[in-house]
PDBQT receptor file of N, H, CA, C and O in Angstrom, charges set to zero:
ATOM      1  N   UNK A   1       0.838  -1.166   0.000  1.00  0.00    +0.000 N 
ATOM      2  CA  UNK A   1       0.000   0.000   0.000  1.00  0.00    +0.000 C 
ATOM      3  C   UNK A   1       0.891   1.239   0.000  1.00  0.00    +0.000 C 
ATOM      4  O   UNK A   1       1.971   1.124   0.578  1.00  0.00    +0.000 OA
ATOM      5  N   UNK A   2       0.578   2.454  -0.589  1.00  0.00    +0.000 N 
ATOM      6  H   UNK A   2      -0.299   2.548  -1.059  1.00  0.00    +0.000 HD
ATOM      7  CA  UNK A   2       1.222   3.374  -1.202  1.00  0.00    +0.000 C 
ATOM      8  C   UNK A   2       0.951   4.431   0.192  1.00  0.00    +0.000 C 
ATOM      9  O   UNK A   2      -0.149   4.380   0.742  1.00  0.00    +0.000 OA
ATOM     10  N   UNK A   3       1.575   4.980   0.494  1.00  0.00    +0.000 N 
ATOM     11  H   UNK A   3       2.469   5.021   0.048  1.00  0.00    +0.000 HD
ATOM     12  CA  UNK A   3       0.953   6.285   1.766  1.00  0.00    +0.000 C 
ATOM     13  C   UNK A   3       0.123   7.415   0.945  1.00  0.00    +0.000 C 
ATOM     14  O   UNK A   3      -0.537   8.121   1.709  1.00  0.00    +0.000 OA
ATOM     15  N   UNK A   4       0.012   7.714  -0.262  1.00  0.00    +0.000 N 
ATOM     16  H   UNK A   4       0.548   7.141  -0.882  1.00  0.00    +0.000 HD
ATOM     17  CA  UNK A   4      -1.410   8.255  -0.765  1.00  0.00    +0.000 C 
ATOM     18  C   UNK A   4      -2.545   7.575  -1.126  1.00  0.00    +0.000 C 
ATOM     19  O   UNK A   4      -3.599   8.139  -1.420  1.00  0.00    +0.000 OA
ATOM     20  N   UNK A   5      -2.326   6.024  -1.115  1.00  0.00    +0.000 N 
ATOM     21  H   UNK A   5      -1.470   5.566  -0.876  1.00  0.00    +0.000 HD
ATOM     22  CA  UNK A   5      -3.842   5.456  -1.094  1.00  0.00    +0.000 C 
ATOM     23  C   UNK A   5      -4.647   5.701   0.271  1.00  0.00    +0.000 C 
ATOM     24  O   UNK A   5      -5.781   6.121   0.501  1.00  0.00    +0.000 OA
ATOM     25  N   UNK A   6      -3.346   5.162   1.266  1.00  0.00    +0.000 N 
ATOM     26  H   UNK A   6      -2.424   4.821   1.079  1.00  0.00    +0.000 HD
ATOM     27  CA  UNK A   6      -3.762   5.503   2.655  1.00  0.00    +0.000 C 
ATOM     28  C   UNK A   6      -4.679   7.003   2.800  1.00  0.00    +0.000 C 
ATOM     29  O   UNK A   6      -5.791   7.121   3.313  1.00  0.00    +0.000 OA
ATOM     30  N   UNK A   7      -4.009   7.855   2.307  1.00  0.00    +0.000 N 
ATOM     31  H   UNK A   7      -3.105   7.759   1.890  1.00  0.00    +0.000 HD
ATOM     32  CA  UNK A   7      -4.327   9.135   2.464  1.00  0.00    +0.000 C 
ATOM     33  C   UNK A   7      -5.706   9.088   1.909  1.00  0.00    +0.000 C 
ATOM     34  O   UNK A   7      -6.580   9.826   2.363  1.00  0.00    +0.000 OA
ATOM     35  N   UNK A   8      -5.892   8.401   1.117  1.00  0.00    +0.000 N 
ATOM     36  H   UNK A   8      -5.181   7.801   0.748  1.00  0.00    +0.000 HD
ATOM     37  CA  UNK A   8      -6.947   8.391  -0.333  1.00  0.00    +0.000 C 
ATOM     38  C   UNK A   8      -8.240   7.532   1.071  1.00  0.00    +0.000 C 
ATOM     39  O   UNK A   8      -9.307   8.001   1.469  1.00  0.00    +0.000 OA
ATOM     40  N   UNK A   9      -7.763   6.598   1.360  1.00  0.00    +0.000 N 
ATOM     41  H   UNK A   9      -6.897   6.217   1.037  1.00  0.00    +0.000 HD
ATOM     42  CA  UNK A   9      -9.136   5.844   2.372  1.00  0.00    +0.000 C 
ATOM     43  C   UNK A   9      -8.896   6.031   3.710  1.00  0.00    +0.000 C 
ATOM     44  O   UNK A   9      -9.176   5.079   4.439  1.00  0.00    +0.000 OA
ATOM     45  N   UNK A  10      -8.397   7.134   4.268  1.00  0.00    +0.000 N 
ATOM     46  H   UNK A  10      -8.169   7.907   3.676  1.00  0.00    +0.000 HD
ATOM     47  CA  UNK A  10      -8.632   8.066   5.475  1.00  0.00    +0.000 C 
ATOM     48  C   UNK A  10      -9.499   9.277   5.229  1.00  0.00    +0.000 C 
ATOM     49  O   UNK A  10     -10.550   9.567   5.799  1.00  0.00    +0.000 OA
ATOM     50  N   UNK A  11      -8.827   9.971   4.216  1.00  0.00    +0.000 N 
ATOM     51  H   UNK A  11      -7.973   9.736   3.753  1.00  0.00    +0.000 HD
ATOM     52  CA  UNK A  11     -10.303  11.021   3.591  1.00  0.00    +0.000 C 
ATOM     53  C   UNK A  11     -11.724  10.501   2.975  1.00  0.00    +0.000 C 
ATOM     54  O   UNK A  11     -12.642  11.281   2.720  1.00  0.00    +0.000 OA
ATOM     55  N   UNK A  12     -11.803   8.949   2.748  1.00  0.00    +0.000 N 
ATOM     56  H   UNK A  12     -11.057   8.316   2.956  1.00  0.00    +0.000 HD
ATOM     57  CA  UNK A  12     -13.182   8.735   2.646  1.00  0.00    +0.000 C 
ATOM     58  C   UNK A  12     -14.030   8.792   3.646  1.00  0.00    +0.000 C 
ATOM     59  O   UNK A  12     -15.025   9.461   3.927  1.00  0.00    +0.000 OA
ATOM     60  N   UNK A  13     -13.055   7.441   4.402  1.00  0.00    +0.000 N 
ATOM     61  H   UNK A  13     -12.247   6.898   4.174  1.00  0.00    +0.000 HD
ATOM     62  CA  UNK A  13     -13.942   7.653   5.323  1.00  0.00    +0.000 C 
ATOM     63  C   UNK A  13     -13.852   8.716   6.418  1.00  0.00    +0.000 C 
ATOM     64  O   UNK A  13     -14.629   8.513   7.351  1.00  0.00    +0.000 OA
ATOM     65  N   UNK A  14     -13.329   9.453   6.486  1.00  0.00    +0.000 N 
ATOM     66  H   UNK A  14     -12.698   9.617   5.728  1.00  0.00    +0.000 HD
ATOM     67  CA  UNK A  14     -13.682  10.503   7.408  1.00  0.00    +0.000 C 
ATOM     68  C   UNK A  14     -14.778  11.532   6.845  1.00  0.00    +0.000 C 
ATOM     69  O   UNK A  14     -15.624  12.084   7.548  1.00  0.00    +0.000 OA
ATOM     70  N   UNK A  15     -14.619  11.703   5.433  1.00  0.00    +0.000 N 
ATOM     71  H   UNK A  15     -13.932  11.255   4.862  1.00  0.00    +0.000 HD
ATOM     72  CA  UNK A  15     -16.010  12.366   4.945  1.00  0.00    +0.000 C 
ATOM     73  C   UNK A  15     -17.554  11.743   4.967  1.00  0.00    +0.000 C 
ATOM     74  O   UNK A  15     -18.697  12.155   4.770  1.00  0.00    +0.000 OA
ATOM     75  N   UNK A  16     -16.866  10.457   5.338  1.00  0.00    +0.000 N 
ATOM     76  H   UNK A  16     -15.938  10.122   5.498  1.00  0.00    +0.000 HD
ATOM     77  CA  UNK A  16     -18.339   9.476   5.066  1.00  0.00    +0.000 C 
ATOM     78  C   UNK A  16     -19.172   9.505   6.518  1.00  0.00    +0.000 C 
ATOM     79  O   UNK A  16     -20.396   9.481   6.644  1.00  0.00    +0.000 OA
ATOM     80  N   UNK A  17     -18.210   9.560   7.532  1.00  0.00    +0.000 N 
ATOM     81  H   UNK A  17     -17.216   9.580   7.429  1.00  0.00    +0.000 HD
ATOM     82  CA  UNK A  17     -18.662  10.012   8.818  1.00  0.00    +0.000 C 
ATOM     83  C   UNK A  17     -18.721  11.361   9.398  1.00  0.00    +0.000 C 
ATOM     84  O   UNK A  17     -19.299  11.339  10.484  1.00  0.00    +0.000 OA
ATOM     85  N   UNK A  18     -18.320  12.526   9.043  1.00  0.00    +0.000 N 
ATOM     86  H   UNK A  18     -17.850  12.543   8.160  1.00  0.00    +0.000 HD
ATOM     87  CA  UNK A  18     -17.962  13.482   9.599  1.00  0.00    +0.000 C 
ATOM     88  C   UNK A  18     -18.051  14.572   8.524  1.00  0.00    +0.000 C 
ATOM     89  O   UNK A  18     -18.001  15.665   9.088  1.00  0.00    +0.000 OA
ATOM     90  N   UNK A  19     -18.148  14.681   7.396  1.00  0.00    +0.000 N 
ATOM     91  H   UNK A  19     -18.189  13.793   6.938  1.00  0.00    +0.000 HD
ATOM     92  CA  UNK A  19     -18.158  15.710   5.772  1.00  0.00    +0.000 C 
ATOM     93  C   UNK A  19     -16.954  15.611   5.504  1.00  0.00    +0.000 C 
ATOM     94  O   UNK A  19     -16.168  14.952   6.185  1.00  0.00    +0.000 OA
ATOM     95  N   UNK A  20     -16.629  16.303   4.399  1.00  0.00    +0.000 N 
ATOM     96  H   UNK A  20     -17.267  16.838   3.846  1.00  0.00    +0.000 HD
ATOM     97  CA  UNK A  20     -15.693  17.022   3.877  1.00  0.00    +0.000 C 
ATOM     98  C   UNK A  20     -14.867  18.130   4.318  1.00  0.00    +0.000 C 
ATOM     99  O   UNK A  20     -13.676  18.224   4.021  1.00  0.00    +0.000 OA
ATOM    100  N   UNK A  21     -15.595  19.095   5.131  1.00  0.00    +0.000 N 
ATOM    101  H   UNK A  21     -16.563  19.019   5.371  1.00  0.00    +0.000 HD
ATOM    102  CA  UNK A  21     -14.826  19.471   6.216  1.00  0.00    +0.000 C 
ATOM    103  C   UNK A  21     -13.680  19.426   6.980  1.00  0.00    +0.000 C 
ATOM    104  O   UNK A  21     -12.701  20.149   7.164  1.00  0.00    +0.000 OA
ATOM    105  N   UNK A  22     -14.328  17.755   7.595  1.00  0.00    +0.000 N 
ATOM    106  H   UNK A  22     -15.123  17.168   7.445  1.00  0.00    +0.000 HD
ATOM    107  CA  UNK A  22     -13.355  17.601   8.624  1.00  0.00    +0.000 C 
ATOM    108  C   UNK A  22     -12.553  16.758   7.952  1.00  0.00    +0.000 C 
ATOM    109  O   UNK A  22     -11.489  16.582   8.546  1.00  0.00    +0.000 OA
ATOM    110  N   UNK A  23     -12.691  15.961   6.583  1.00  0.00    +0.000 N 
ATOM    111  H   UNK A  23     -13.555  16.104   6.101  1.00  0.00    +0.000 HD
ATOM    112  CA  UNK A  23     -11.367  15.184   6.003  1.00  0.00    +0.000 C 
ATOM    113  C   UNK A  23     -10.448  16.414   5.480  1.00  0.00    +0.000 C 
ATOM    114  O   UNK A  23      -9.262  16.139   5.297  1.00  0.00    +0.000 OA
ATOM    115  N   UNK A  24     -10.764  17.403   5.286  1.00  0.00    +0.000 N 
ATOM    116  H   UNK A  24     -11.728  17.626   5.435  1.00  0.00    +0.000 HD
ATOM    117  CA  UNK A  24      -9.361  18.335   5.049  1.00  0.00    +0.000 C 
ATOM    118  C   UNK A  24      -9.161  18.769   5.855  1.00  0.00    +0.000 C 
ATOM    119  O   UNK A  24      -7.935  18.736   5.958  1.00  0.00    +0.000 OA
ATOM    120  N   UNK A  25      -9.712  19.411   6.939  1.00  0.00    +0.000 N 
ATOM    121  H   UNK A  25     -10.709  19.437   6.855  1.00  0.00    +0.000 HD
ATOM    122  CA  UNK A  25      -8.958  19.236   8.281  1.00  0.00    +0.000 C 
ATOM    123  C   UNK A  25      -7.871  18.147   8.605  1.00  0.00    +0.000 C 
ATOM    124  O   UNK A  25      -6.699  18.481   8.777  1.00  0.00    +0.000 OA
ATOM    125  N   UNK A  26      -8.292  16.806   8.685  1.00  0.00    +0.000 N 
ATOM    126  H   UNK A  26      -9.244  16.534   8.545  1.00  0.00    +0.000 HD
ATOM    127  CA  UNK A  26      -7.816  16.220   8.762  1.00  0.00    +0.000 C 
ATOM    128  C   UNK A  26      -6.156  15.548   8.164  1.00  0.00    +0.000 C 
ATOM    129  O   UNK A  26      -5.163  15.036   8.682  1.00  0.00    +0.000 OA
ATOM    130  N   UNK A  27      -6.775  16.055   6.329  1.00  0.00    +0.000 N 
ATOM    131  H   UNK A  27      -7.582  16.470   5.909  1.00  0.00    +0.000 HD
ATOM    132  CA  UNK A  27      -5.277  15.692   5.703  1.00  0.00    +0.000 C 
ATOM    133  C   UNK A  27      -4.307  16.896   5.529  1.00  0.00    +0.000 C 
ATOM    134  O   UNK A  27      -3.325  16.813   4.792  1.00  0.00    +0.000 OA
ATOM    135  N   UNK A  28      -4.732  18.443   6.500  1.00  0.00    +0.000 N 
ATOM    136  H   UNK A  28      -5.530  18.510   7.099  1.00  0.00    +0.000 HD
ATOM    137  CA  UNK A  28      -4.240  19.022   6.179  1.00  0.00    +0.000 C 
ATOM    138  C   UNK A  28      -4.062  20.193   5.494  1.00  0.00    +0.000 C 
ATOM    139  O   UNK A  28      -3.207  21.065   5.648  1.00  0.00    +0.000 OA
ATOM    140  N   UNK A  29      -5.306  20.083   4.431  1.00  0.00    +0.000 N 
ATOM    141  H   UNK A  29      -6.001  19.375   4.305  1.00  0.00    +0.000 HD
ATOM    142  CA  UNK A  29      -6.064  21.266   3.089  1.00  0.00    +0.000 C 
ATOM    143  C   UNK A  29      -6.443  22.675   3.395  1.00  0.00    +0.000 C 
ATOM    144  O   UNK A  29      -6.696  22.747   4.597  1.00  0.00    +0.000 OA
ATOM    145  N   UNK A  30      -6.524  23.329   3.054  1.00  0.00    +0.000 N 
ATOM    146  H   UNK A  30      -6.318  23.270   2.077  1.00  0.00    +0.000 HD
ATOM    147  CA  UNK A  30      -6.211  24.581   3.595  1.00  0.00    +0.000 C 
ATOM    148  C   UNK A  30      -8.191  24.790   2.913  1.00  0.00    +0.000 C 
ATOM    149  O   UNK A  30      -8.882  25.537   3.606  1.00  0.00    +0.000 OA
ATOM    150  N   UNK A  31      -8.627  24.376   2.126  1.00  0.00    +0.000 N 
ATOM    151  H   UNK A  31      -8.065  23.769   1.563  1.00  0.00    +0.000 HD
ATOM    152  CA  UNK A  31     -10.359  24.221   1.672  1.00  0.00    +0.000 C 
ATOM    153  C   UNK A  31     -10.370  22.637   1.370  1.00  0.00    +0.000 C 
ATOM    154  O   UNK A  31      -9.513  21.759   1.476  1.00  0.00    +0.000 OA
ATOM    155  N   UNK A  32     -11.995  22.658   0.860  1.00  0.00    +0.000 N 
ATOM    156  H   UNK A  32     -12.691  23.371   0.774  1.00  0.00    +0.000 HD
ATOM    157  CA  UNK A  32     -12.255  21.404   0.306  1.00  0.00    +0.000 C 
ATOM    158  C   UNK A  32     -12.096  20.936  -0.821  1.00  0.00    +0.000 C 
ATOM    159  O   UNK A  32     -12.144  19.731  -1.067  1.00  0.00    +0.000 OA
ATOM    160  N   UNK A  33     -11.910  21.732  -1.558  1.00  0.00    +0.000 N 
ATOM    161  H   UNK A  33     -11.871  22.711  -1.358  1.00  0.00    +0.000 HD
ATOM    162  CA  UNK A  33     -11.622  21.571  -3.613  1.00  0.00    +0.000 C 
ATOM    163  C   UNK A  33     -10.971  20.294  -3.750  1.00  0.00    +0.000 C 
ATOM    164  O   UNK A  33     -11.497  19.246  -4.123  1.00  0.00    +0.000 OA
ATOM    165  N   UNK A  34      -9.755  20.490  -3.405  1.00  0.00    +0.000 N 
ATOM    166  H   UNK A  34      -9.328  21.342  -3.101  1.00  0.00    +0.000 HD
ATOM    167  CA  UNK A  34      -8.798  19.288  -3.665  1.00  0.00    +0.000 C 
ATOM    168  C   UNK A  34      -8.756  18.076  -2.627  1.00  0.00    +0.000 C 
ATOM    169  O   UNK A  34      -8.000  17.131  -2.850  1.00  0.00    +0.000 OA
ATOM    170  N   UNK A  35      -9.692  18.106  -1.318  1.00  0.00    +0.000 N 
ATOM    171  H   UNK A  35     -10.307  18.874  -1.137  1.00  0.00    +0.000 HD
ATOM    172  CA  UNK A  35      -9.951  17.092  -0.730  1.00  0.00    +0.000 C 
ATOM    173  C   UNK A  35     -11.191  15.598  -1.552  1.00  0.00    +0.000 C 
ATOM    174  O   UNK A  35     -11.224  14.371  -1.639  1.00  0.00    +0.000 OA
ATOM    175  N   UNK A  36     -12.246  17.182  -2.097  1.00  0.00    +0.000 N 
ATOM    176  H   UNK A  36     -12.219  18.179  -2.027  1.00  0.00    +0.000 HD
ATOM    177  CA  UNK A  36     -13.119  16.173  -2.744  1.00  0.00    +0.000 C 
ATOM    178  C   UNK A  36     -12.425  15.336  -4.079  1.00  0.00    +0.000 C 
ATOM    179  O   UNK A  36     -12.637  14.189  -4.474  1.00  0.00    +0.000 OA
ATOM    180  N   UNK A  37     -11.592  16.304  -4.552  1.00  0.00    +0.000 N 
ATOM    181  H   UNK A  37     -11.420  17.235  -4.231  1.00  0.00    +0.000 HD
ATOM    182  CA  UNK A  37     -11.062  16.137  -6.211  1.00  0.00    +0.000 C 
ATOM    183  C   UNK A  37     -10.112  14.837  -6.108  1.00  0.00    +0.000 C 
ATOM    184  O   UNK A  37      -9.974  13.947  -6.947  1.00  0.00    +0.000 OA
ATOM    185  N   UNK A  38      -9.653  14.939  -5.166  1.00  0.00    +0.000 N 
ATOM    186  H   UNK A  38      -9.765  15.662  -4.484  1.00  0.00    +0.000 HD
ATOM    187  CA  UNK A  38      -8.369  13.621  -5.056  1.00  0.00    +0.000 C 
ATOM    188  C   UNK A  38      -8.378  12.768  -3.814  1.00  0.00    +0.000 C 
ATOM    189  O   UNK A  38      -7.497  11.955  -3.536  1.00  0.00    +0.000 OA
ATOM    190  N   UNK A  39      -9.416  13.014  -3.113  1.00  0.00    +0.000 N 
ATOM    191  H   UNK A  39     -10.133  13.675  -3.338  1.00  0.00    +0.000 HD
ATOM    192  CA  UNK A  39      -9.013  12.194  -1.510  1.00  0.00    +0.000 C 
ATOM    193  C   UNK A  39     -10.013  11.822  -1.251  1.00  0.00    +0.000 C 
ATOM    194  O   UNK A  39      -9.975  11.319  -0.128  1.00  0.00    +0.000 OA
ATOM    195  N   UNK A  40     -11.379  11.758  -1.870  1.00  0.00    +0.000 N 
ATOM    196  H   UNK A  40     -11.410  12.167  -2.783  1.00  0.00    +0.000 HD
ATOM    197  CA  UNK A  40     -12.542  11.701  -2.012  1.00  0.00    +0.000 C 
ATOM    198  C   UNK A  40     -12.908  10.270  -2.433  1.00  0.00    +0.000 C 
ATOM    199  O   UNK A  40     -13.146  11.427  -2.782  1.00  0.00    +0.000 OA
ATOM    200  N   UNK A  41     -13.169   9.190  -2.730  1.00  0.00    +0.000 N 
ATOM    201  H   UNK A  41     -12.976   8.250  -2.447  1.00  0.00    +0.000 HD
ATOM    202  CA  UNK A  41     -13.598   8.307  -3.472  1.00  0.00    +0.000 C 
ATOM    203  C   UNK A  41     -15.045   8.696  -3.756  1.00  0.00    +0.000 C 
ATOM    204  O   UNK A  41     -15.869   8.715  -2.841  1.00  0.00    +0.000 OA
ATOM    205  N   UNK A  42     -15.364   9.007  -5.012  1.00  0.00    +0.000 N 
ATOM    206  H   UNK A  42     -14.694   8.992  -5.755  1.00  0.00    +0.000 HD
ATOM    207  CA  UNK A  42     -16.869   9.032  -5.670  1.00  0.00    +0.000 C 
ATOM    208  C   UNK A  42     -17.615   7.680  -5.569  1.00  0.00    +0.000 C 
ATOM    209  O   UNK A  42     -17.313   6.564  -5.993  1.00  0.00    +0.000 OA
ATOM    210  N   UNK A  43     -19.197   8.345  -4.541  1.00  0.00    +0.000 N 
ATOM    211  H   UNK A  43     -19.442   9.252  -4.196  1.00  0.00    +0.000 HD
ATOM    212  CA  UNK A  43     -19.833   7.537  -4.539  1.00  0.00    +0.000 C 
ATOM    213  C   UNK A  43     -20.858   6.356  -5.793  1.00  0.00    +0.000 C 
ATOM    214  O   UNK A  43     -21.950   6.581  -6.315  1.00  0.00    +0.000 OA
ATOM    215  N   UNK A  44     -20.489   5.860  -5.847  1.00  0.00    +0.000 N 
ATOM    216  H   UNK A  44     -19.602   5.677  -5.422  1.00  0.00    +0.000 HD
ATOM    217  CA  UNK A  44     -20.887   4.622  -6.928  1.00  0.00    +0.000 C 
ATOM    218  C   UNK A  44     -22.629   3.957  -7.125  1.00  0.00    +0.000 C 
ATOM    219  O   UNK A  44     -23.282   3.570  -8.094  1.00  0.00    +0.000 OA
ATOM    220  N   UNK A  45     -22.843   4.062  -5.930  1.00  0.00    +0.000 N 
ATOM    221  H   UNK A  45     -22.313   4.376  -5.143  1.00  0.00    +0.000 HD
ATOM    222  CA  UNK A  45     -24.721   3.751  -5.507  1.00  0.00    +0.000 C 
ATOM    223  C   UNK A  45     -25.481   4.623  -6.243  1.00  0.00    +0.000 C 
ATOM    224  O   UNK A  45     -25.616   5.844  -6.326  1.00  0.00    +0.000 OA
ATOM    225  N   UNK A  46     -26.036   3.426  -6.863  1.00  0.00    +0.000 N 
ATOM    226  H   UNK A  46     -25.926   2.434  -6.795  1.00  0.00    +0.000 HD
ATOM    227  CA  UNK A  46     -27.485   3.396  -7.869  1.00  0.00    +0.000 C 
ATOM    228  C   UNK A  46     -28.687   3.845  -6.927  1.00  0.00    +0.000 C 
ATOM    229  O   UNK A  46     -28.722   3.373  -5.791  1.00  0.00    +0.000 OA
ATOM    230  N   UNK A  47     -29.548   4.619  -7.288  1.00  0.00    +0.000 N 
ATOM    231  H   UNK A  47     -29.520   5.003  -8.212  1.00  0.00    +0.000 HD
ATOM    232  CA  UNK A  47     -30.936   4.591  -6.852  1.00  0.00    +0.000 C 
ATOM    233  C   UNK A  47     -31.417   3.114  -6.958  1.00  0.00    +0.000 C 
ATOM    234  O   UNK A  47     -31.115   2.352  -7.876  1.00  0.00    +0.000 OA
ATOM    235  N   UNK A  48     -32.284   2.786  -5.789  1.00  0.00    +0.000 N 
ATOM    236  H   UNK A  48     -32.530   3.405  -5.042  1.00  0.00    +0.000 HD
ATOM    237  CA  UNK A  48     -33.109   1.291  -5.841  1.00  0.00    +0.000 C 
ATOM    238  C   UNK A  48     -33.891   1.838  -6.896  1.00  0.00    +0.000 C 
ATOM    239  O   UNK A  48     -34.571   2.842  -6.686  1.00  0.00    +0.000 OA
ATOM    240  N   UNK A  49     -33.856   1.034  -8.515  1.00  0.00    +0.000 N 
ATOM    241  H   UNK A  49     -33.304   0.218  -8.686  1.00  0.00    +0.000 HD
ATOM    242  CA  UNK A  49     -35.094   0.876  -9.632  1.00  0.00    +0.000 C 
ATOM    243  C   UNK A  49     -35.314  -0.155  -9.560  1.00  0.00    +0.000 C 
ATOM    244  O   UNK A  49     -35.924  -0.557 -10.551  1.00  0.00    +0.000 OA
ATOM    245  N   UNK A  50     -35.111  -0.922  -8.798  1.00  0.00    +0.000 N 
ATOM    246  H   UNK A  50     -34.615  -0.595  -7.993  1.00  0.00    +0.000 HD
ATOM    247  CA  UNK A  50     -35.956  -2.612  -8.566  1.00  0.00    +0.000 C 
ATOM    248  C   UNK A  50     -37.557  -2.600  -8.957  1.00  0.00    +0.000 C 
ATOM    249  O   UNK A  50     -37.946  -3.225  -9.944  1.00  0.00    +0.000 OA
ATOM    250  N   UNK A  51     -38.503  -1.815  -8.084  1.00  0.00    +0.000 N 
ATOM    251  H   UNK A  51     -38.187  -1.307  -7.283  1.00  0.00    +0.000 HD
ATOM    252  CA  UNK A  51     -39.501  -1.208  -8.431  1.00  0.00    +0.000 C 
ATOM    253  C   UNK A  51     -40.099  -1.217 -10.136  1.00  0.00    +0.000 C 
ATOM    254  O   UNK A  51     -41.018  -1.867 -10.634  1.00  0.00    +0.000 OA
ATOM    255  N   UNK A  52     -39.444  -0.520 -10.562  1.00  0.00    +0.000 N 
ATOM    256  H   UNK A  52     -38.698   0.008 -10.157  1.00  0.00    +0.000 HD
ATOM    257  CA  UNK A  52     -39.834  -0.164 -12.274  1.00  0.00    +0.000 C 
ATOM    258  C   UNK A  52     -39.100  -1.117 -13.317  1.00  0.00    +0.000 C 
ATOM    259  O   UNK A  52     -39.579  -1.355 -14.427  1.00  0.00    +0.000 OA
ATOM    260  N   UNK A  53     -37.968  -1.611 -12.888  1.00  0.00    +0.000 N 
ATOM    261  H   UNK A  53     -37.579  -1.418 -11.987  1.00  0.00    +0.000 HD
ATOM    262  CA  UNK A  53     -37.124  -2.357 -13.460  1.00  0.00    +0.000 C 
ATOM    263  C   UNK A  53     -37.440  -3.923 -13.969  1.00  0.00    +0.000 C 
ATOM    264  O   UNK A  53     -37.007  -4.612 -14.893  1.00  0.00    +0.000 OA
ATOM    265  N   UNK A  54     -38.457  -4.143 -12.852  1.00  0.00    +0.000 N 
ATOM    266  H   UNK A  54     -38.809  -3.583 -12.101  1.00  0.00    +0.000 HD
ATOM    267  CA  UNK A  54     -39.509  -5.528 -12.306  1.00  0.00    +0.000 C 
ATOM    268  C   UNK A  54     -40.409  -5.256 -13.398  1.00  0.00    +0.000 C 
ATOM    269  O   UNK A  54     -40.862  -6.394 -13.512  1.00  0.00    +0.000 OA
ATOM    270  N   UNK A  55     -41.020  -4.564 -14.313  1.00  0.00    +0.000 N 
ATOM    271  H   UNK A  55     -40.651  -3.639 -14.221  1.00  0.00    +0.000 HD
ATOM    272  CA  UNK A  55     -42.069  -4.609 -14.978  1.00  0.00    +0.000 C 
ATOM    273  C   UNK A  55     -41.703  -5.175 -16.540  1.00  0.00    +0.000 C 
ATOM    274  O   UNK A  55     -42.567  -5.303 -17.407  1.00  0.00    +0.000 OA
ATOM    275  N   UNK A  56     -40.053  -5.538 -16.768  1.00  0.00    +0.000 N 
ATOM    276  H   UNK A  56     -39.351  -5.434 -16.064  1.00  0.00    +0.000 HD
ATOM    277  CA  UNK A  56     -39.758  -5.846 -17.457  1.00  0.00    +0.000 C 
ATOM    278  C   UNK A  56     -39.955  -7.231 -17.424  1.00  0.00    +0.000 C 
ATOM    279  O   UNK A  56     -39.894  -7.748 -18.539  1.00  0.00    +0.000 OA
ATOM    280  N   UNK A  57     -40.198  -8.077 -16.386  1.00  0.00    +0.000 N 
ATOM    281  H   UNK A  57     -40.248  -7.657 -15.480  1.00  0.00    +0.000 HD
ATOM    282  CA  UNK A  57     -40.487  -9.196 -16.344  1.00  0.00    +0.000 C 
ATOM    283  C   UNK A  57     -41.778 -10.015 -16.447  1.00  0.00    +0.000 C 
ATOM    284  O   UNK A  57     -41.739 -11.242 -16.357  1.00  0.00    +0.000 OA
TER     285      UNK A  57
């Protein structure tokens, strides 16, 4: 493991519990720009279309 991946899944999850805020607090950032831009992992979760998706069947 690289010490900026580290960096990379300490700023998730600290945004995932606490905002964005406090993960650049945390790594250091003087704002949030470049906390979200690079230290951020983008959330991936689909809306549940199970619902409408089902009518195809």
């Amino acid at each position: 493991m690289k010490p900026h991946s580290f960096r990379k899944t300490v700023g998730t999850m600290v945004e995932r519990e606490l905002g964005v805020g406090a993960a650049s607090i945390q790594l250091g950032h003087s704002g949030t720009a470049v906390t979200e831009r690079h230290y951020v992992e983008r959330a991936v979760d689909a809306p549940d279309t199970r619902h409408i998706l089902d009518r195809l069947a």
